[in-house]
C-alpha positions in Angstrom: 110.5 -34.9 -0.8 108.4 -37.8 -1.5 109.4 -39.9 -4.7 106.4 -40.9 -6.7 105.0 -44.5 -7.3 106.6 -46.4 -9.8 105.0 -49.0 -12.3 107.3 -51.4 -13.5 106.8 -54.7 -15.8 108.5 -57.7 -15.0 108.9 -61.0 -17.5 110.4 -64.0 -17.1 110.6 -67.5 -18.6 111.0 -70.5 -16.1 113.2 -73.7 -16.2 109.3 -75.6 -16.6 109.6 -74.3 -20.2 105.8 -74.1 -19.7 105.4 -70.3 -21.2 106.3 -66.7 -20.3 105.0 -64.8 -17.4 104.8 -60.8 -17.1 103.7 -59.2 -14.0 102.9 -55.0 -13.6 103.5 -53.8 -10.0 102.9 -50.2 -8.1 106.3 -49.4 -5.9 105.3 -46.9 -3.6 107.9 -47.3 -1.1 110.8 -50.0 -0.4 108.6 -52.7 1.1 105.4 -51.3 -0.7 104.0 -52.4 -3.5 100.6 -53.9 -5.6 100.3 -56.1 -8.0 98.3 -54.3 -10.9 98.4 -57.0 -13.6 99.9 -60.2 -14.7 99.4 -62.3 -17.3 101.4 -66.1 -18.4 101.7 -66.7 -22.7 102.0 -70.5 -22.9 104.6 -71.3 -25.4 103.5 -73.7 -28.3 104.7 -77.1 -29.2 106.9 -75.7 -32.0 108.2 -72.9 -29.1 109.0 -75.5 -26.9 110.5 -77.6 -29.3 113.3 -74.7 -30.4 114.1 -73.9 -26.5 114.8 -77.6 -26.0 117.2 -78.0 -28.9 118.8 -74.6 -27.8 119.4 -76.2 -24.7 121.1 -79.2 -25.8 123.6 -77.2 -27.3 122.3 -75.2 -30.8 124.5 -73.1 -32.4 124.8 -69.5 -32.0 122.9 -68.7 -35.1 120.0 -71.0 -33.8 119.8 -69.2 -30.1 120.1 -65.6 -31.0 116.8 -66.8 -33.7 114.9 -67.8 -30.9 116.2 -65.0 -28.8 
């Protein structure tokens, strides 16, 4: 039996802190597959700004805001 294609989303945020990339892809077999979409959110000053002080150490409270 044949398994039918998959689409699946992907998203990820880099260490660049530049933005937030998302990508769509077709799986139509274990080394096939298409990109269909993808698109990259730049994050703003202010965005930027709250990862950064996450990353130096913010409290709890302050990451799961952002998160």
């Amino acid at each position: 039996m044949t398994e039918s294609p998959m689409r699946m989303v992907g998203v990820m945020s880099g260490t660049s802190l530049d933005g937030v990339d998302a990508a769509v892809v077709e799986i139509r077999g274990p080394t096939q597959l298409e990109l269909i979409g993808f698109a990259h959110r730049p994050y703003s000053r202010d965005e930027r700004g709250a990862i950064e002080a996450v990353l130096r150490g913010a409290k709890p409270p302050h990451l799961a805001e952002l998160h």
